[in-house]
BABADO-956610 format. One record per residue (C-alpha): x, y, z; residue in three letters. Coordinates in pm, whole numbers, padded with zeros to 5 digits, always signed. Last residue first. Layout:
N
XYZALA
...
This chain:
734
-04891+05663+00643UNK
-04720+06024+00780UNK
-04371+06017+00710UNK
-04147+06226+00951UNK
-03812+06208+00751UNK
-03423+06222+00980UNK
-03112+06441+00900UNK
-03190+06732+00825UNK
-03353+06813+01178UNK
-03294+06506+01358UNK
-03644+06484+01631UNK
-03513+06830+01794UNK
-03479+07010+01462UNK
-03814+06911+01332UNK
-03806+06634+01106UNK
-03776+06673+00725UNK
-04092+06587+00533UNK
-04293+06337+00453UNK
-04648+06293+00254UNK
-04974+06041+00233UNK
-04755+05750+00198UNK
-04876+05409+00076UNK
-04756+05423-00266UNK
-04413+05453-00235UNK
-04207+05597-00533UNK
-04119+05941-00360UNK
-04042+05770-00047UNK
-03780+05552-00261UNK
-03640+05863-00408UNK
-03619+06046-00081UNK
-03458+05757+00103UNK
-03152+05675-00168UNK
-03140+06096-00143UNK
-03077+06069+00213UNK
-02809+05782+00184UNK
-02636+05919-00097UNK
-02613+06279+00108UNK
-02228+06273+00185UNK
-02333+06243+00569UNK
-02644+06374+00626UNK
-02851+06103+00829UNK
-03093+05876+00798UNK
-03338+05877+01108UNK
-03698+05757+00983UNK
-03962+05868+01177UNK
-04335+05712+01178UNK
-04648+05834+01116UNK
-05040+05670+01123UNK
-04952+05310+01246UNK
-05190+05049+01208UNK
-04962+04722+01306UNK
-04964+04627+00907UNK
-04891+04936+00786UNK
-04637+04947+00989UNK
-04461+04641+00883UNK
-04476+04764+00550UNK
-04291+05047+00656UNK
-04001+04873+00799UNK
-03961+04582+00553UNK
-03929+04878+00313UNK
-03736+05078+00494UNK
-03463+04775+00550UNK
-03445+04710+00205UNK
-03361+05067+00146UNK
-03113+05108+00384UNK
-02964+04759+00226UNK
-02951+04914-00116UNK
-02769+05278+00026UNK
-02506+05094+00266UNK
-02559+05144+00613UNK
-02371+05350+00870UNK
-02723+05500+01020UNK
-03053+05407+00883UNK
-03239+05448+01214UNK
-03596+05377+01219UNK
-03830+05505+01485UNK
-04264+05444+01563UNK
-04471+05712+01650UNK
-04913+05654+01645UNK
-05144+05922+01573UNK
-05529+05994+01638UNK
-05472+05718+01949UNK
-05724+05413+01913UNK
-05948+05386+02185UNK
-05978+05080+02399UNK
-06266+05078+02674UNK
-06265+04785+02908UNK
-06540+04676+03099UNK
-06507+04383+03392UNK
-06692+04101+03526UNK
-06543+03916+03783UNK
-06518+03541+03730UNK
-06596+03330+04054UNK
-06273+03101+04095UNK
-06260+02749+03991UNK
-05958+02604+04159UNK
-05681+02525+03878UNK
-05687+02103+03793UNK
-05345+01925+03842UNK
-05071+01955+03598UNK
-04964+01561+03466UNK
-05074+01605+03136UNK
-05091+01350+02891UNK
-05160+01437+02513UNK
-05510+01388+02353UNK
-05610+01423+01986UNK
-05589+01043+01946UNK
-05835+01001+02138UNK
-06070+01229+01904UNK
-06288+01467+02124UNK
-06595+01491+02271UNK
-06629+01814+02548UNK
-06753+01810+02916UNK
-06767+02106+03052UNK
-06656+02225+03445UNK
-06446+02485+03402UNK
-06147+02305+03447UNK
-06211+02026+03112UNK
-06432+01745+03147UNK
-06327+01501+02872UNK
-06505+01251+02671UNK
-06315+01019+02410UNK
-06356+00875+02080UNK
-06143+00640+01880UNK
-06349+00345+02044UNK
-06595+00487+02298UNK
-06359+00607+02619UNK
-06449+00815+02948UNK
-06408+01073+03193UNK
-06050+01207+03097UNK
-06003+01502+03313UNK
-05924+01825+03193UNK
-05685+02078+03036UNK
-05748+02296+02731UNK
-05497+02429+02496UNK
-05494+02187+02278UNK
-05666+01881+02412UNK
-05484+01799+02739UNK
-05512+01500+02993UNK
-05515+01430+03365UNK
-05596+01070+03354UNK
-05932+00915+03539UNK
-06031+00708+03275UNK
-05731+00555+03057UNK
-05477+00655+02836UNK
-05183+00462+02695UNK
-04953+00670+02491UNK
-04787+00638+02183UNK
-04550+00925+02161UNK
-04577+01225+01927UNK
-04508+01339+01566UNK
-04763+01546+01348UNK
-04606+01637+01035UNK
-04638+01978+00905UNK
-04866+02169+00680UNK
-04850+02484+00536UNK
-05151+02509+00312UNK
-05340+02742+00471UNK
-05071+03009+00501UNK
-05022+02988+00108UNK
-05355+03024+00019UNK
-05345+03334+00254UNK
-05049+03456+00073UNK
-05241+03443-00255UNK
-05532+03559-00148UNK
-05381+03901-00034UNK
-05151+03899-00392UNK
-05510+03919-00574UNK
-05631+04177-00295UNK
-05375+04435-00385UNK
-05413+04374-00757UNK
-05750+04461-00726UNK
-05637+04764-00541UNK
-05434+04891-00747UNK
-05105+05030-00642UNK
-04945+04674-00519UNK
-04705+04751-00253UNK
-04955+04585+00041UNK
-04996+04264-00175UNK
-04658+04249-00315UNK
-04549+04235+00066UNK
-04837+04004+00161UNK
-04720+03782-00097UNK
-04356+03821+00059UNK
-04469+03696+00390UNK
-04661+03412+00227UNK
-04330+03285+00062UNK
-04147+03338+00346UNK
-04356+03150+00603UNK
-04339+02871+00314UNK
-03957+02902+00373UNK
-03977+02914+00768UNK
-04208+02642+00803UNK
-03991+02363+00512UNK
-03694+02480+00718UNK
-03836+02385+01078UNK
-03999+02080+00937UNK
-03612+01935+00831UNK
-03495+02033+01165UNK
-03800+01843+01383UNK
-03716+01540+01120UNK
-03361+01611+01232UNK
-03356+01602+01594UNK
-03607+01284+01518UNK
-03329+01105+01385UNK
-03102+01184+01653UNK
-03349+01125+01937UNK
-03393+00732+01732UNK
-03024+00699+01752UNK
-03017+00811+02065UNK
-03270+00536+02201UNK
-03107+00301+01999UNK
-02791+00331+02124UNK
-02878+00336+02503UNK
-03106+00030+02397UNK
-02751-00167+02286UNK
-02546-00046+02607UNK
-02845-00178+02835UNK
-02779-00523+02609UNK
-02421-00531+02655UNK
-02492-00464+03065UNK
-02655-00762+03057UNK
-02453-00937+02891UNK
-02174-00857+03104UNK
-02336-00918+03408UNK
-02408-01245+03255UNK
-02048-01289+03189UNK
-01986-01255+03577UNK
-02202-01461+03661UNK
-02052-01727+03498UNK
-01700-01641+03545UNK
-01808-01640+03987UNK
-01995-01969+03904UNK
-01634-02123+03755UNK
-01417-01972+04072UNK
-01646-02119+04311UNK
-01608-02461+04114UNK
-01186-02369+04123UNK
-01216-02339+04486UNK
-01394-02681+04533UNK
-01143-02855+04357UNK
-00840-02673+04550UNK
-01047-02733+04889UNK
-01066-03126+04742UNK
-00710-03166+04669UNK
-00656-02996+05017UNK
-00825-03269+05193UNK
-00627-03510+04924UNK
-00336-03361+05095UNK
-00490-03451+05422UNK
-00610-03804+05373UNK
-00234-03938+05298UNK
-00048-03991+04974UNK
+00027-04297+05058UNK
-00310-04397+05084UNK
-00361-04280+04693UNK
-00077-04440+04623UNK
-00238-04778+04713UNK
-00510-04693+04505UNK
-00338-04616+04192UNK
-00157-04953+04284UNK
-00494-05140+04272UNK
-00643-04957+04009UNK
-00339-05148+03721UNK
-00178-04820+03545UNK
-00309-04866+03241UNK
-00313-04458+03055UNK
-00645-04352+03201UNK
-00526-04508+03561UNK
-00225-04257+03525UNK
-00455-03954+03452UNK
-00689-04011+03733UNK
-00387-04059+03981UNK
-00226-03745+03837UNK
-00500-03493+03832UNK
-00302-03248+03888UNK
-00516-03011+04038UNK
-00544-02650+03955UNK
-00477-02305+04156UNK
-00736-02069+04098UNK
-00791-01691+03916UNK
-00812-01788+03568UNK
-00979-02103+03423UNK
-00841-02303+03140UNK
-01022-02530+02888UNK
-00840-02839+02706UNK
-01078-03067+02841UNK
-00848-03303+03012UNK
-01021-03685+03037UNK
-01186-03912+03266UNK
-01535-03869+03133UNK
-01683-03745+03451UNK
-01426-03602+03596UNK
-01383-03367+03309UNK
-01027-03144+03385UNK
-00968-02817+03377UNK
-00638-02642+03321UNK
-00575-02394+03581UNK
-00453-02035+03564UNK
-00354-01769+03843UNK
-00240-01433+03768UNK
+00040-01328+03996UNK
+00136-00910+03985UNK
-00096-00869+04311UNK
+00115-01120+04511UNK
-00101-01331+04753UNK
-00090-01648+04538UNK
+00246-01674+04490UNK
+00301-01846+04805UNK
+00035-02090+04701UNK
+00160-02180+04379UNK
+00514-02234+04482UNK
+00354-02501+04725UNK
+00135-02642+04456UNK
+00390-02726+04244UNK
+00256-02870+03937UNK
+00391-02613+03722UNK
+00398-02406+03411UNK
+00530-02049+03415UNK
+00469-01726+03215UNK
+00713-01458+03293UNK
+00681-01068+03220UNK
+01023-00873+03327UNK
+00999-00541+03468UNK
+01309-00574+03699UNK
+01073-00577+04022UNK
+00895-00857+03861UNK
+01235-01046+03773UNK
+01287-00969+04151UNK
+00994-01173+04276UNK
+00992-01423+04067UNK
+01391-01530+04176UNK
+01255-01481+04533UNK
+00897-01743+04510UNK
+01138-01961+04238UNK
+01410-02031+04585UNK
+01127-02081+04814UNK
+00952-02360+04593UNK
+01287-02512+04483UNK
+01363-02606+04855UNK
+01005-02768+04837UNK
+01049-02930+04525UNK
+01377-03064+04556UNK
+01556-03017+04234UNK
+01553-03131+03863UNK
+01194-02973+03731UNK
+01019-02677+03940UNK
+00948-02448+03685UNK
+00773-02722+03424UNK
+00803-02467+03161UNK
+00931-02143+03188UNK
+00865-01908+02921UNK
+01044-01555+02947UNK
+00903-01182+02813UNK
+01139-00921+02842UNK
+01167-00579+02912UNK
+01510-00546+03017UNK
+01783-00827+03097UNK
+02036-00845+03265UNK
+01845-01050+03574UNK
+01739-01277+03279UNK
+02074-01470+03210UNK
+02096-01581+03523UNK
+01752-01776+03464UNK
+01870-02014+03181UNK
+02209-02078+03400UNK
+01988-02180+03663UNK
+01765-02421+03443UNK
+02102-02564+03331UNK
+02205-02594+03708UNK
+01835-02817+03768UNK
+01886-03041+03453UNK
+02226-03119+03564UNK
+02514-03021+03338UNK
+02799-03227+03115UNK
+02708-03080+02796UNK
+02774-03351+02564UNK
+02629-03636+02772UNK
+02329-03435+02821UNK
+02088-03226+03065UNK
+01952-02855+02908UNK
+01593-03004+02943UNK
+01415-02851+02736UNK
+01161-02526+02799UNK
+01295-02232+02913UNK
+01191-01980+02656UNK
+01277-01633+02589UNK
+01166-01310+02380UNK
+01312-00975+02346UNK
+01247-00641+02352UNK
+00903-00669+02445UNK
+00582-00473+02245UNK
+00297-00607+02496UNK
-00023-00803+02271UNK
-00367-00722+02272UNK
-00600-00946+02096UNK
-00943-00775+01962UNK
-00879-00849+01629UNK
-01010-01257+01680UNK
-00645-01497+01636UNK
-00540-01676+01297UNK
-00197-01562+01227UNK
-00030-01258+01039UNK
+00332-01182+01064UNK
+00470-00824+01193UNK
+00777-00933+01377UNK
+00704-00831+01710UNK
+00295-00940+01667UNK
+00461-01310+01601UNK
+00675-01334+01858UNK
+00387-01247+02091UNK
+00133-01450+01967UNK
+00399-01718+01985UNK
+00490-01655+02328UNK
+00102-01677+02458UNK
+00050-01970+02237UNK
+00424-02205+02364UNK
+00271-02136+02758UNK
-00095-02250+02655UNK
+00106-02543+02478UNK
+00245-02668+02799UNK
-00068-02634+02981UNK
-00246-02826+02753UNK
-00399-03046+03009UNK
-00166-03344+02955UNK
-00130-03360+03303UNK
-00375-03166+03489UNK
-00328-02815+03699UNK
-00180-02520+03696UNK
-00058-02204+03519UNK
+00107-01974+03672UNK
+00143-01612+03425UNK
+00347-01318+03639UNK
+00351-00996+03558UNK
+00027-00958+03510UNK
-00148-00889+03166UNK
-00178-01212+03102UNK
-00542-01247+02992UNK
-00656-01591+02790UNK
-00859-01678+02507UNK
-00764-02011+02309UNK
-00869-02142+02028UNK
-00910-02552+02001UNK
-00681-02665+01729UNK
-00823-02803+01436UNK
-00460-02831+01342UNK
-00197-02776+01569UNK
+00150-02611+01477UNK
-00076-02300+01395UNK
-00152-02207+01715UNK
-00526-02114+01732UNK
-00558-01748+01958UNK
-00972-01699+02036UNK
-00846-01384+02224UNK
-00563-01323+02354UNK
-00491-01119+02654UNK
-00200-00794+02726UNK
-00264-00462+02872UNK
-00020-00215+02971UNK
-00092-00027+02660UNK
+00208+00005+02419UNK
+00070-00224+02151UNK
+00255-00493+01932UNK
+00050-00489+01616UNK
-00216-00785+01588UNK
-00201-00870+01173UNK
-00502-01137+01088UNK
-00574-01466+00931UNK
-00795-01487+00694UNK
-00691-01865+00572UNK
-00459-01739+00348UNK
-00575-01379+00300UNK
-00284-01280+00573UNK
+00002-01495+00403UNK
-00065-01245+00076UNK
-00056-00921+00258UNK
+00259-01080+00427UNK
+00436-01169+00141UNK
+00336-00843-00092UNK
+00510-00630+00271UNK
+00797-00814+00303UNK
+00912-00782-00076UNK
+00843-00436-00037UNK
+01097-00388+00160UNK
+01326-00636-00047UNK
+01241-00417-00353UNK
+01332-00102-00149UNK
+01686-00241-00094UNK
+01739-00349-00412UNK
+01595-00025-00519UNK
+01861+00201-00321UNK
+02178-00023-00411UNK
+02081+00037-00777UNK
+02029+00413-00783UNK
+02400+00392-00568UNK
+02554+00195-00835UNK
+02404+00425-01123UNK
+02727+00493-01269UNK
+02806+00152-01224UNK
+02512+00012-01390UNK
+02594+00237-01734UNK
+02914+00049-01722UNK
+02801-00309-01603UNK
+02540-00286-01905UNK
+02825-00174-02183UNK
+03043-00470-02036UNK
+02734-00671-02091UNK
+02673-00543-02424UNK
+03058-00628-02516UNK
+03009-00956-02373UNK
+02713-01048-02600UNK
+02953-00940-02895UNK
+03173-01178-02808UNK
+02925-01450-02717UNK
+02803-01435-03073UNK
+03090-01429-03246UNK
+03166-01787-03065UNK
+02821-01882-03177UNK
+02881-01834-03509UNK
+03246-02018-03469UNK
+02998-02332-03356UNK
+02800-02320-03602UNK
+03079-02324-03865UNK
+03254-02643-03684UNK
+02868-02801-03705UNK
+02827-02710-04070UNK
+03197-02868-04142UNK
+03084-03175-03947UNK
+02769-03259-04089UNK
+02897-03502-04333UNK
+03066-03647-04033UNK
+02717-03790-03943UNK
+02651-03714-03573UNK
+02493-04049-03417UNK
+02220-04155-03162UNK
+02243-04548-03123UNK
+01972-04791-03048UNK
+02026-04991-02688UNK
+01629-04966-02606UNK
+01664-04726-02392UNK
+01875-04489-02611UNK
+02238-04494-02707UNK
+02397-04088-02696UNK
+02661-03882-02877UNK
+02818-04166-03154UNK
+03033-04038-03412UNK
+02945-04110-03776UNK
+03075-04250-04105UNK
+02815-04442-04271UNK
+02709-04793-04459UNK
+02968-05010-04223UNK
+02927-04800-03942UNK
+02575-04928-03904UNK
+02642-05223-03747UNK
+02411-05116-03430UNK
+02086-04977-03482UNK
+02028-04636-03591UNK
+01886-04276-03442UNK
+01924-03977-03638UNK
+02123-03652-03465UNK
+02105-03269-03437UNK
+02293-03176-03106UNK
+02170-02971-02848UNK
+02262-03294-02572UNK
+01991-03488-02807UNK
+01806-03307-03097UNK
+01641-03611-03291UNK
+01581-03613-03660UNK
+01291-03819-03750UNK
+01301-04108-03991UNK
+01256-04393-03735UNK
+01509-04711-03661UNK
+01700-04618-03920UNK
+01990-04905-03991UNK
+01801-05092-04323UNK
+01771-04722-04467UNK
+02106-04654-04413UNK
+02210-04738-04803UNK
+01881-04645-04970UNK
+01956-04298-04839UNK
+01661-04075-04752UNK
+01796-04047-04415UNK
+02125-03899-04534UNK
+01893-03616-04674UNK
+01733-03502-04397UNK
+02074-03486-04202UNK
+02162-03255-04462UNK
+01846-03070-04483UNK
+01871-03029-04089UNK
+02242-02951-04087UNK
+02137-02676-04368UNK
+01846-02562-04164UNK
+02077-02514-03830UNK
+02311-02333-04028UNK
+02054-02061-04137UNK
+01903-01994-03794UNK
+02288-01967-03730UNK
+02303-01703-03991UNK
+02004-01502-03875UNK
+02162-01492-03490UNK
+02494-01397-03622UNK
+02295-01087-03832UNK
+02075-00983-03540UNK
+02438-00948-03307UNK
+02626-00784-03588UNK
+02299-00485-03583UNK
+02285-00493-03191UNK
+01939-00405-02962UNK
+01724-00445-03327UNK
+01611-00814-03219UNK
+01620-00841-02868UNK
+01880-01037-02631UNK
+01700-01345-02478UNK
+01610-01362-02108UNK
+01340-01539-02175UNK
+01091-01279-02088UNK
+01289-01070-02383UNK
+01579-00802-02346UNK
+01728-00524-02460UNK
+01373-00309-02336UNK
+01522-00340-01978UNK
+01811-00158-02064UNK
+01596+00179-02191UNK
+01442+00207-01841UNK
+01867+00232-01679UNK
+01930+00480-01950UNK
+01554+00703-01836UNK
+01713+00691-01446UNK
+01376+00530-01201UNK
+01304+00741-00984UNK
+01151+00581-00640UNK
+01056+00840-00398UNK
+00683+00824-00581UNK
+00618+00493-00494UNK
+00709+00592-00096UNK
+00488+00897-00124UNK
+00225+00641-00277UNK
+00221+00402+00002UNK
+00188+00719+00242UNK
-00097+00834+00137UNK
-00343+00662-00165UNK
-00156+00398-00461UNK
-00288+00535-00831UNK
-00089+00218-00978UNK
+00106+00217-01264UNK
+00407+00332-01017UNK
+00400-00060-00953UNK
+00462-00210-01292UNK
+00754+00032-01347UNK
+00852-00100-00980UNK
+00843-00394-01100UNK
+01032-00364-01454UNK
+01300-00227-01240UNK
+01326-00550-00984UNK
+01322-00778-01327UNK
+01599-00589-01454UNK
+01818-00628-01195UNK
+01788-01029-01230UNK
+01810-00974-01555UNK
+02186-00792-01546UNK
+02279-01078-01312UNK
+02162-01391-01583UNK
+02337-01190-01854UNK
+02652-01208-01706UNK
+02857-00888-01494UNK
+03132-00713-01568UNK
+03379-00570-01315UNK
+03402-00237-01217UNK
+03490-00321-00862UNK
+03178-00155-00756UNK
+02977-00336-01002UNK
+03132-00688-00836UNK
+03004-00576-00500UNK
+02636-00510-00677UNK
+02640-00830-00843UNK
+02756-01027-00492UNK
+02471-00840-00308UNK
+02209-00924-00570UNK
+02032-01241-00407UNK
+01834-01373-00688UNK
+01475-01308-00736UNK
+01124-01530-00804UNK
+00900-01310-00959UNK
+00689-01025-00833UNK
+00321-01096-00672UNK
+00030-00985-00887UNK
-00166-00687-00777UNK
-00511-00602-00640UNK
-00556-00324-00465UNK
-00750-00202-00131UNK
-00410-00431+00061UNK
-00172-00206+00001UNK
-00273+00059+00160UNK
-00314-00170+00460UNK
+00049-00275+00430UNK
+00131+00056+00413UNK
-00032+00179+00788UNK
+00147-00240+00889UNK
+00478-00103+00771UNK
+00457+00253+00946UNK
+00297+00120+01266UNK
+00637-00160+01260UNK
+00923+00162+01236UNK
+01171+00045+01107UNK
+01347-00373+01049UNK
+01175-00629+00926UNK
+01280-00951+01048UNK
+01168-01212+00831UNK
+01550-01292+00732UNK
+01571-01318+00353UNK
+01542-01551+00039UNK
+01386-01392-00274UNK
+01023-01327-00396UNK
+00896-01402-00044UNK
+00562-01649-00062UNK
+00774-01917+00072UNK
+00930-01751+00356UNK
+00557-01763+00489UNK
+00505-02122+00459UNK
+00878-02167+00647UNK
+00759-01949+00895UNK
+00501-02161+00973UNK
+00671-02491+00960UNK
+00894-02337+01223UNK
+00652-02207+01448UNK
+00659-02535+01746UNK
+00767-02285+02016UNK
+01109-02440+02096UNK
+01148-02446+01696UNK
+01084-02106+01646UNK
+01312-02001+01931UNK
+01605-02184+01795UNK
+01577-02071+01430UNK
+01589-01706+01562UNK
């Protein structure tokens, strides 16, 4: 691992992240990477404070196996995991983040231990009776040594020896400081000297207080060993408890350091995606600051990128392995969230040269070592920088073009650097080869740091040696050298990759433009949408005032006097009248000469006075009417046609026969039904009607007689004849 990172430049950076881990670990996190980033986003709605600094455990937890005892400092360390997790189930955590909270079960003697102790890792008062009454006494001792010490200083006879009257605690020892001869006023052993050559000194006098400190503290060990032996008990019945939240605490250890790398800087997590396609997308690497970001597609097989020295090219190759690297193991960096990166089994780059004096190797058989390695292996991404480097560049340009070839039939991605035109070429034809050159500003003399895909780049190398001193005369003697036709092809390359530039440019326009259609599309149904639901929202508001009139009209034609009658008559009509609805049509631009409609009348707009308009309609009238009245209407005029007169007598019938059949309902909604049913023929005019409800049990047909019996609007009923339902159906006359 440490030997990728650094051939990639990502060592600092990982070393920033390993910082904000509670303990030290591998960054590999191993399971299922969806699952980790789905909790890591859970994690990240709440705010919580990062766990302490922890120990490595797997020592302790070996040494609990062997039933062996373990020291204070171990039994905190274990502590602080459990009061972190009791810190964490605190939390009302949503899904899967709290399924995995709620797996961990904490064992009510394993909560009790972490109330023995303090956030100084000092036993408790109340945990041990002997232990309390050792820790009073030494609290005693230490006054008496202090009173004693106190009271030497306050002797005439070492007064002209004190350099200061303050007793000084040096090594954990009580002591006064005194200049030298003082051994001839007191008896005193010497712990320290200070900067300025003064002695710090133990009075004897002190030395039966300090002997019975000292046994104090011996008691006090013993019985701190007996808790610990107590501790390392209970812990080893709970071994496996404990093996289980180590492990989860280093899970979640991951997860609190990468939440917290991410908001540095707002960087962003890119999970490794199975689509075939891979690009980044404004992608900084982090070993550069300021650095230019960098978009780029390599979805191909094959990455070849071209062009000038110093160009970036180089550090192009290190981004689109880092990205990767960095998407396997689930760390954040700064690139947009629209970056797709490949999920590959393993990552590999060529980029040293393997020549040294320890080694004994060529540069070019190191390079073919690198690459025997690959034809074993399976999807894989591989870095190759400067492809070409220790060998004869056109024998090297046929033997690359094969080796390619068949790491693209193996399923292996490769992204090369070169400035071998010749390999360039003959990989130009293949499909799987995506073509990139670094661009170069002729103008100012310098690399721009840009790349274009989709053409071979120049090199640029007698430019870029006169930019770093090469005297102009010898750049222009190697230019002659070099001969008229390669610079020929210098020029096709240079003119190709200005093709290539307009063909991006119009391109992206295309694109804009096609953004911009997208953005009306969306407007224009956002806008049907919203007017889908005005039209829905006056469609409810019609049918309930409809309703309300409706059931006026009802009261109205139930109502047995007749000034009640016309009361509930004027209320429904009030009600009808004031319906109103919202009028909603298109702005449209009329002018003389339009086909146009007003209501229900069609014509031809014939002229315009402000808000007013005239209209001939079919028939040959002309008619003022608001403008804004007026709808478009693209039917063309009917032929006037001669009217024929015509008389038409209409006589009422003396009776009229309408049906109802009440069959297989229930007794209230029968009912219901009739009454809706005869009210409704009222309305229409009709003299009788028949109502078909059957014999059945006889509920039903006595449910009908009783109502009839109650109506007011009936002149009389009785049973139909036998062919119209006998028993079993009313003939009511209205």
């Amino acid at each position: 691992m440490q030997d990728i990172l650094k051939k990639l430049d990502l060592t600092d950076y990982i070393d920033s992240f390993s910082k904000l881990l509670a303990r030290d670990k591998s960054i590999i996190l191993e399971g299922d990477i969806n699952l980790h980033y789905k909790l890591i986003s859970e994690l990240s709605k709440f705010d919580f404070k990062e766990p302490q600094k922890i120990l490595n455990l797997d020592r302790a937890l070996m040494h609990i196996q062997k039933q062996g005892i373990l020291k204070v400092d171990e039994i905190i360390e274990f502590i602080k995991i459990i009061k972190y997790f009791s810190y964490l189930k605190r939390f009302n955590f949503d899904g899967k983040l709290q399924e995995w909270i709620d797996k961990i079960i904490i064992p009510e003697d394993i909560l009790k231990i972490c109330d023995y102790f303090d956030d100084r890792a000092n036993l408790k008062d109340g945990v041990d009776q002997d232990f309390d009454m050792i820790k009073n006494a030494i609290s005693k001792n230490k006054e008496s040594i202090k009173q004693s010490l106190y009271k030497i200083i306050n002797s005439p006879k070492i007064r002209t020896y004190l350099v200061d009257s303050q007793v000084h605690y040096v090594n954990g020892e009580e002591a006064i400081l005194v200049r030298g001869g003082f051994n001839h006023v007191l008896k005193a052993s010497v712990i320290n000297r200070s900067n300025s050559g003064f002695f710090y000194v133990l009075p004897h006098s002190t030395s039966a207080l300090k002997q019975e400190q000292s046994d104090l503290r011996n008691k006090q060990e013993e019985i701190l060993l007996k808790i610990c032996k107590e501790i390392s008990s209970l812990f080893e019945k709970n071994l496996m408890f404990l093996k289980f939240i180590n492990k989860e605490f280093d899970r979640f250890d991951h997860y609190q350091a990468r939440l917290f790398f991410a908001k540095i800087n707002d960087k962003n997590f890119i999970i490794p995606s199975k689509k075939a396609q891979n690009k980044l997308v404004d992608f900084s690497h982090p070993a550069i600051s300021g650095a230019k970001p960098i978009s780029i597609d390599f979805t191909k097989s094959v990455v070849m990128i071209t062009g000038v020295n110093a160009g970036g090219k180089t550090m192009m190759l290190k981004s689109i392995l880092s990205a990767v690297l960095l998407s396997k193991y689930l760390i954040p960096y700064n690139a947009h969230k629209d970056t797709t990166v490949g999920n590959f089994k393993s990552i590999n780059a060529v980029l040293d040269d393997p020549q040294s004096v320890k080694n004994d190797i060529s540069t070019f058989a190191g390079r073919m070592v690198e690459f025997s390695k690959l034809f074993t292996s399976k999807n894989a991404i591989v870095g190759v920088d400067e492809i070409e480097l220790g060998t004869d560049s056109d024998e090297a340009a046929s033997l690359f073009k094969v080796i390619i070839e068949e790491l693209i039939r193996k399923d292996i991605k490769i992204i090369i650097t070169t400035h071998h035109k010749r390999l360039a070429a003959l990989m130009a034809s293949n499909n799987e080869v995506e073509l990139i050159a670094a661009l170069y500003d002729e103008e100012n003399r310098k690399p721009t740091y840009e790349f274009l895909q989709g053409t071979i780049g120049r090199s640029y190398a007698f430019e870029t040696a006169s930019r770093y001193g090469i005297p102009q005369n010898i750049v222009n003697k190697a230019k002659e050298v070099y001969g008229d036709d390669k610079d020929k092809l210098n020029e096709l390359i240079e003119r190709s990759s200005d093709l290539e530039k307009d063909y991006k440019l119009k391109i992206q326009k295309l694109n804009n433009e096609i953004e911009n259609m997208e953005r009306l599309t969306r407007n224009l149904k956002e806008e049907k949408e919203n007017l889908d639901n005005h039209i829905y929202s006056e469609k409810s508001k019609l049918h309930k005032e409809y309703k309300d009139a409706r059931d006026e009209a009802k009261k109205a034609i139930k109502a047995k006097l007749v000034s009640q009658s016309h009361q509930h008559l004027n209320i429904s009509h009030q009600k009808v009248t004031q319906i109103e609805t919202q009028k909603i049509q298109d702005v449209v631009e009329l002018k003389v000469g339009d086909r146009v409609k007003y209501r229900s009348t069609k014509g031809t707009l014939v002229s315009i006075k402000g808000s007013k308009a005239f209209i001939e309609n079919d028939m040959g009238m002309k008619v003022q009417v608001k403008l804004s009245d007026l709808q478009r209407s693209g039917n063309p005029p009917k032929v006037k046609q001669v009217p024929k007169k015509a008389t038409l007598t209409v006589q009422k019938p003396d009776s009229g026969s309408v049906t109802l059949d009440l069959h297989g309902q229930r007794a209230d909604e029968a009912i219901e039904n009739l009454d809706k049913f005869l009210s409704d023929a009222l309305i229409a005019g009709f003299d009788e009607v028949l109502v078909y409800h059957g014999i059945g049990t006889g509920k039903l047909s006595y449910a009908v007689k009783v109502f009839l019996d109650k109506y007011p609007k009936i002149k009389s009923y009785k049973d139909a004849d036998a062919h119209q339902g006998g028993f079993g159906a009313k003939v009511i006359k209205l």
